[in-house]
Kinemage of the C-alpha trace (Angstrom):
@kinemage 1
@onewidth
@group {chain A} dominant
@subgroup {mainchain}
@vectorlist {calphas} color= white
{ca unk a 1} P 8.908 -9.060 -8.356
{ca unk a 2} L 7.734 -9.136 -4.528
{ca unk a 3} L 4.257 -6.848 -3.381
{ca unk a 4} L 6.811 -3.732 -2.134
{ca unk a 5} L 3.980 -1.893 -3.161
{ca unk a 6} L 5.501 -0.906 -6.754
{ca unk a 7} L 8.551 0.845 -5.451
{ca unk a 8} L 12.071 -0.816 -5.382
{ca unk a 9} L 13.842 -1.792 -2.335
{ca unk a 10} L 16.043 1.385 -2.524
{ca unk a 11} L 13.161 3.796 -2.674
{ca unk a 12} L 11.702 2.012 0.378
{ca unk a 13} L 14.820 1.917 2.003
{ca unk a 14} L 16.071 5.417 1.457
{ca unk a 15} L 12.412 6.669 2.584
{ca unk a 16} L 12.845 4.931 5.894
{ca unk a 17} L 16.188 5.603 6.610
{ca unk a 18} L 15.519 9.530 5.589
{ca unk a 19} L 12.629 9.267 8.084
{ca unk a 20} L 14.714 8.505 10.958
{ca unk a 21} L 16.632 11.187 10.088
{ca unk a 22} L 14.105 13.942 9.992
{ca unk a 23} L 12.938 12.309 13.585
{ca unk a 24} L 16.224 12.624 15.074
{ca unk a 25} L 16.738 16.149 14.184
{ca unk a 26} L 13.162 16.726 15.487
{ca unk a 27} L 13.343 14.911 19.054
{ca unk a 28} L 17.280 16.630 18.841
{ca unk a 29} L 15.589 19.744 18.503
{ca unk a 30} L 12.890 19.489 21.564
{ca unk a 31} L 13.101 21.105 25.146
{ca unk a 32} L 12.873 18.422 28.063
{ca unk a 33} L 8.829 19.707 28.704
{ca unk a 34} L 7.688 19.380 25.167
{ca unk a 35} L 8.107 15.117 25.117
{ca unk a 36} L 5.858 14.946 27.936
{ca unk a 37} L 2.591 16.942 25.820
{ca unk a 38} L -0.245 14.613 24.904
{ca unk a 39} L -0.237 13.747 21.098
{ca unk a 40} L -3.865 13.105 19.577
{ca unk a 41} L -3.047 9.345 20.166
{ca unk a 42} L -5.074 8.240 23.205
{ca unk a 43} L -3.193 7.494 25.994
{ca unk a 44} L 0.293 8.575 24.220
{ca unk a 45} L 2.537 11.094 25.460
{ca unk a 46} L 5.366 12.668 22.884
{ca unk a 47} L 7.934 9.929 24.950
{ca unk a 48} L 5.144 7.214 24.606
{ca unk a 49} L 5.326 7.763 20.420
{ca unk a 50} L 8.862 7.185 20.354
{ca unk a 51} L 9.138 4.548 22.695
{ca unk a 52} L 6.810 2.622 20.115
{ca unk a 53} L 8.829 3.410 17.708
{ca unk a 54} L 11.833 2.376 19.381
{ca unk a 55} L 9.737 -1.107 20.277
{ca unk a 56} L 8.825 -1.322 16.792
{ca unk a 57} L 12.458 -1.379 15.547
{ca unk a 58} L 13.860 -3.331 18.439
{ca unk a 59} L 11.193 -5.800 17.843
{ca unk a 60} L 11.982 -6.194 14.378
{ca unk a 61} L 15.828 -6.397 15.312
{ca unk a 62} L 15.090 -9.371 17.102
{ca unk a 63} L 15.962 -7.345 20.878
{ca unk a 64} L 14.154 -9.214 23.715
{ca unk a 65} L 10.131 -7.642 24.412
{ca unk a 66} L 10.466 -5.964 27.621
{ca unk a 67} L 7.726 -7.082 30.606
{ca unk a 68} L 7.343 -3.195 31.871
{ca unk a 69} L 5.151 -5.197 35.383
{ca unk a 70} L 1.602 -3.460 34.255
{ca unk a 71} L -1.418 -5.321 32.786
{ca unk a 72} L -1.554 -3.116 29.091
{ca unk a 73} L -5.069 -4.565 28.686
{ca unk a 74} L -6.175 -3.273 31.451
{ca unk a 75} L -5.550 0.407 29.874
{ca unk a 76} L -8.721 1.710 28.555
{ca unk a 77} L -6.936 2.839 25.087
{ca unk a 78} L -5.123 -0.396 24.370
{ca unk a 79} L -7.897 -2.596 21.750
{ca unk a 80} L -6.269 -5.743 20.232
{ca unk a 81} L -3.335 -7.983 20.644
{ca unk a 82} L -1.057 -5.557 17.976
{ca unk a 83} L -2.165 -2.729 20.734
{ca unk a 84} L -1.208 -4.629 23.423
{ca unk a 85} L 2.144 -5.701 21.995
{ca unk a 86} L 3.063 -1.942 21.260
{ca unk a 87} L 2.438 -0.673 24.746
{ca unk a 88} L 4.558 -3.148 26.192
{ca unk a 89} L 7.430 -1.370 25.411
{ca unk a 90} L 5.360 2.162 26.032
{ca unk a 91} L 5.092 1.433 29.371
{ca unk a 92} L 8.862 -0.442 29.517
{ca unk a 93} L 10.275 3.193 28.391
{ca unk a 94} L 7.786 5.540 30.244
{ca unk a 95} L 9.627 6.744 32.617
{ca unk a 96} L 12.707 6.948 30.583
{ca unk a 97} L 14.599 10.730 30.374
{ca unk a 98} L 14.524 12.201 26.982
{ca unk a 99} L 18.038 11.947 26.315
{ca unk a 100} L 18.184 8.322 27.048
{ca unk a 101} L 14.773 8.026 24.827
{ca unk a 102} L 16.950 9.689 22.018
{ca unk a 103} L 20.277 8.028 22.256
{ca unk a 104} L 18.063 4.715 22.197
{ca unk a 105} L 16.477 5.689 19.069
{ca unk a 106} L 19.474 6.476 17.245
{ca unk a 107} L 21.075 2.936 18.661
{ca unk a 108} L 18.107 1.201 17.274
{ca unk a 109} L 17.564 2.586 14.008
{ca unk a 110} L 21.576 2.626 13.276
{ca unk a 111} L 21.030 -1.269 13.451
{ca unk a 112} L 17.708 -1.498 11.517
{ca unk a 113} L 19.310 0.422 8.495
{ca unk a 114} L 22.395 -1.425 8.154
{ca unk a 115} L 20.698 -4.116 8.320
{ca unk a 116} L 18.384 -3.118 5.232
{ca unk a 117} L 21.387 -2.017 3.648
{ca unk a 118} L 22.437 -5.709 3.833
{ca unk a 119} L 19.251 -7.433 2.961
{ca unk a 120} L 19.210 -9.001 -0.937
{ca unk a 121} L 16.087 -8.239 -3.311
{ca unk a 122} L 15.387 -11.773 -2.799
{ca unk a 123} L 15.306 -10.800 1.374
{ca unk a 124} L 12.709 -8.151 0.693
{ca unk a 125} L 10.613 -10.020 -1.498
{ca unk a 126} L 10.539 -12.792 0.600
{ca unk a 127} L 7.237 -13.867 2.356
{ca unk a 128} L 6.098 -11.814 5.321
{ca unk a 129} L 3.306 -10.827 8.395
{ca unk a 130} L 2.408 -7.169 7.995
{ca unk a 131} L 0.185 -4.754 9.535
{ca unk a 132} L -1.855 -5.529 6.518
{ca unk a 133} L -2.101 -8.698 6.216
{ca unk a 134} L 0.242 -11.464 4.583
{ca unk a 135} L 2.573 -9.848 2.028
{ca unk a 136} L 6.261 -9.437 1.577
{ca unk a 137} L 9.008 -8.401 3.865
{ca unk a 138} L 9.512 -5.346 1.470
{ca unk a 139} L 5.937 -4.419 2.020
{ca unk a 140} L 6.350 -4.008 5.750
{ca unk a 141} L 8.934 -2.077 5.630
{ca unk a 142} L 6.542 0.526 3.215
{ca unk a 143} L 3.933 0.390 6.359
{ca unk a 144} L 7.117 1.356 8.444
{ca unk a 145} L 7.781 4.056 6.133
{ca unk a 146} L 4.142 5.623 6.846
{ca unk a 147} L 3.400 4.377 10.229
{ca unk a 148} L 6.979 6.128 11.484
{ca unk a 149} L 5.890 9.531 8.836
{ca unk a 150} L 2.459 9.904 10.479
{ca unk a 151} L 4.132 9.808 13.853
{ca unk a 152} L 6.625 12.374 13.217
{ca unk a 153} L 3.537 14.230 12.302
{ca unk a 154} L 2.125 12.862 15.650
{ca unk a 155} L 4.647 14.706 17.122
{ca unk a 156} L 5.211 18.051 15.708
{ca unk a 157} L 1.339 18.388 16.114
{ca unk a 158} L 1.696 17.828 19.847
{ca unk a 159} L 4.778 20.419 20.141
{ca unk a 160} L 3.638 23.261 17.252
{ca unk a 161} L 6.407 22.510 14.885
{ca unk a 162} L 4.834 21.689 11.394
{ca unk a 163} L 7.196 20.532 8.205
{ca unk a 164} L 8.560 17.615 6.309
{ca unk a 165} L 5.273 17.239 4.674
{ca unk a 166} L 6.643 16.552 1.394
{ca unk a 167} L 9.833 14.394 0.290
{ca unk a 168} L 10.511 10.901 -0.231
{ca unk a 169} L 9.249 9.403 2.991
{ca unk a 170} L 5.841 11.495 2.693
{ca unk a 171} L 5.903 10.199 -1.165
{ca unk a 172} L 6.053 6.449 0.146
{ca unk a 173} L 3.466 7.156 3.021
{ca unk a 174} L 1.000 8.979 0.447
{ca unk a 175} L 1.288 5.935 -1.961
{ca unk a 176} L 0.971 3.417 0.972
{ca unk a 177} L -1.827 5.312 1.468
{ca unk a 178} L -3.912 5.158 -1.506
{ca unk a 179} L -4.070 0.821 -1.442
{ca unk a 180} L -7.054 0.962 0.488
{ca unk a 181} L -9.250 3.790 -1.795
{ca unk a 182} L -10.941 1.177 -3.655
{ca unk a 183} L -12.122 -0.572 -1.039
{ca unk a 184} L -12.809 2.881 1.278
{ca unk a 185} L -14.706 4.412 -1.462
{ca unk a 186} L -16.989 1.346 -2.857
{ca unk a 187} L -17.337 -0.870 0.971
{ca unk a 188} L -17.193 2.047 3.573
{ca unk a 189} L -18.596 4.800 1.757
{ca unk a 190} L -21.107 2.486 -0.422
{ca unk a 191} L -20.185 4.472 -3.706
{ca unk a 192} L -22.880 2.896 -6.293
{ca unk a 193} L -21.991 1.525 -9.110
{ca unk a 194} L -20.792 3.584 -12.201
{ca unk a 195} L -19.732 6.598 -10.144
{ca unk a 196} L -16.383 8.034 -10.173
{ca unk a 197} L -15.174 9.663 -7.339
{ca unk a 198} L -11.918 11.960 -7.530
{ca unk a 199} L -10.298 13.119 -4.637
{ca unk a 200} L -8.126 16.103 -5.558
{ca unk a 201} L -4.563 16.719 -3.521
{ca unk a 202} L -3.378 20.265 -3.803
{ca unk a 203} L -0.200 19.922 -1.867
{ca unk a 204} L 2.471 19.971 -0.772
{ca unk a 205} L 2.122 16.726 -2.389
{ca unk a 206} L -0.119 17.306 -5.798
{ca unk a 207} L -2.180 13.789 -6.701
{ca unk a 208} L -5.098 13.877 -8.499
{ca unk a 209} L -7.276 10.184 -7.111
{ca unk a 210} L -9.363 9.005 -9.037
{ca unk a 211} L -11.985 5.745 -8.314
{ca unk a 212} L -14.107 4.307 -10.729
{ca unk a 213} L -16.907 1.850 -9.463
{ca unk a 214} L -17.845 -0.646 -11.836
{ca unk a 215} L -18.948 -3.727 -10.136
{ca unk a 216} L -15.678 -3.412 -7.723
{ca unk a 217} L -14.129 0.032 -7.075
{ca unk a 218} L -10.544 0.570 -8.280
{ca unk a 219} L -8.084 3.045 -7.943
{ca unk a 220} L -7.373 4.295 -12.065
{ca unk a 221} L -5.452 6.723 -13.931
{ca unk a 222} L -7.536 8.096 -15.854
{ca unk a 223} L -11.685 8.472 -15.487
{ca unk a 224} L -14.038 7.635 -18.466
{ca unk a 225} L -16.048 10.419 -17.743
{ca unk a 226} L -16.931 13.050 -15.107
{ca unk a 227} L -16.051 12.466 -11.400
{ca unk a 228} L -19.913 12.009 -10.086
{ca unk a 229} L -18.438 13.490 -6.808
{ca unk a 230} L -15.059 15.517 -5.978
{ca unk a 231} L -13.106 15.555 -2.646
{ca unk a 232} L -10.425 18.651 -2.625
{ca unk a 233} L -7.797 18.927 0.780
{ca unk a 234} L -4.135 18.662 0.988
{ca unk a 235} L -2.044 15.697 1.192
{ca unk a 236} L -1.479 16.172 4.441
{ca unk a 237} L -5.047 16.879 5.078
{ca unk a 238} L -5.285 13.582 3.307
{ca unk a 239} L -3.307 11.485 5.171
{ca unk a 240} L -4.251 12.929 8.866
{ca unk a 241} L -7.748 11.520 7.835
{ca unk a 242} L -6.423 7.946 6.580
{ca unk a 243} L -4.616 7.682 9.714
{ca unk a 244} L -7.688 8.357 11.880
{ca unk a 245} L -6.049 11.405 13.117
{ca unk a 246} L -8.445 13.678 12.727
{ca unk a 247} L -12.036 14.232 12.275
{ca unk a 248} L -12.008 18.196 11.582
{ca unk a 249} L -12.907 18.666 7.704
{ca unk a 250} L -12.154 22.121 7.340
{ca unk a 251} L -10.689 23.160 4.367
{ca unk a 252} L -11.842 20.255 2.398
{ca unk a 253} L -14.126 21.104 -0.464
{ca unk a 254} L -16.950 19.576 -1.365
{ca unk a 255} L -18.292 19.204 -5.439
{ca unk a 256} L -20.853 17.375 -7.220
{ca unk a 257} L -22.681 14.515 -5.569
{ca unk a 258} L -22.244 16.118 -1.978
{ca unk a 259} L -23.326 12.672 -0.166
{ca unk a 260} L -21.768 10.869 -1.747
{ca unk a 261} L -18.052 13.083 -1.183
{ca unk a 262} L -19.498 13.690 2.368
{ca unk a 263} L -19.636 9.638 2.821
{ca unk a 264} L -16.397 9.104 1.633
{ca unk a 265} L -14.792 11.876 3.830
{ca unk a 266} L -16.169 10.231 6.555
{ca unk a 267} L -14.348 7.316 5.837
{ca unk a 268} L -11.232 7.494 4.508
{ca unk a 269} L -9.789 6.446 7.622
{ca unk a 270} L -8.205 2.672 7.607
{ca unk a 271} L -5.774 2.924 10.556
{ca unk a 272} L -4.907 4.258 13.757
């Protein structure tokens, strides 16, 4: 079986397609003014999010990457050539009016899902460039599963109107989420060896995380003794800090080896 990150092409596929969903009925849902707010994305407008997720989608579609006339590198929040590629179509569609921004979406992600719907097991598993690295096709498609969640999230932080944090496409993003513990928890946070450091979800989505250093830190399901230090927050909390969303730590609760749960806070985040 291909790296789709332990879930089967259906799950990944009905997450994604479910996403798209939710987003329509949000953007449906939004007066002209409120997709021109800032988001906590530098540089990004509401309009700017979905126009990289409409790039995103179009891009992987195979539609032609628009030349929008402006130097992207020359914008002070656009790092790296994956930065640089994404605001080529922010700036293409920046001037665009919401309801063309919508209709555009709906167009785009209408193709992208019947073309997963066509796709074999053998398609998904096949070899494939990710955000992450070299992995499957199937794989990518679990990034776009929590790269187009957090935005939704992007957005209904910008315009005051919290939900979907729970469901199948928050399920995916959590789990997508979680790969990188190990390595947050024993390079970032320099956890020493034989501690174990739980990190304690109480919801919407309920996880209990648990990360056992021995030599190499690994995620596990169950701890051989005492958590050495404990890290309590919601999922959502959770995932606003893996994305790099957020540095506020209120609400999160602090037990045992405070450091040690203060170092790993302060670096759970592994994208942006």
């Amino acid at each position: 079986m291909g790296d789709t990150g332990g879930e089967s092409k259906e799950t990944v596929v009905a997450a994604l397609t479910a996403e798209w969903a939710a987003l329509d009925v949000l953007l449906d849902g939004l007066p002209p003014g409120d997709w021109t707010r800032p988001t906590c994305l530098p540089g990004w407008r509401v309009t700017d999010v979905v126009a990289h997720l409409i790039g995103t989608e179009a891009s992987l579609a195979g539609d032609e990457t628009p030349d929008p006339g402006v130097d992207v590198r020359a914008l002070p929040h656009v790092r790296g050539d994956v930065a640089a590629f994404n605001e080529l179509w922010v700036q293409a569609l920046r001037d665009a009016a919401p309801e063309e921004m919508l209709a555009r979406f709906r167009e785009v992600t209408a193709r992208r899902a019947a073309r997963l719907e066509r796709m074999t097991r053998s398609d998904f598993d096949a070899p494939s460039w990710t955000p992450a690295g070299q992995a499957t096709y199937g794989r990518f498609m679990r990034i776009r599963v929590f790269d187009c969640w957090m935005h939704e999230q992007d957005i209904r932080e910008a315009v005051g109107v919290p939900g979907h944090e729970d469901g199948g496409s928050a399920e995916v993003a959590l789990e997508e989420a979680t790969r990188a513990l190990g390595y947050l928890v024993g390079k970032r946070a320099a956890a020493p060896d034989g501690s174990i450091v739980r990190i304690e979800l109480t919801g919407p989505l309920v996880r209990r995380l648990t990360v056992v250093v021995d030599g190499r830190a690994r995620l596990v399901d169950e701890a051989p003794g005492p958590p050495t230090a404990v890290l309590r927050m919601s999922s959502s909390h959770y995932l606003r800090l893996g994305g790099g969303r957020t540095g506020d730590h209120a609400g999160v609760e602090l037990d045992g080896d405070r450091d040690l749960a203060r170092r790993v806070l302060d670096n759970l985040a592994f994208t942006i």
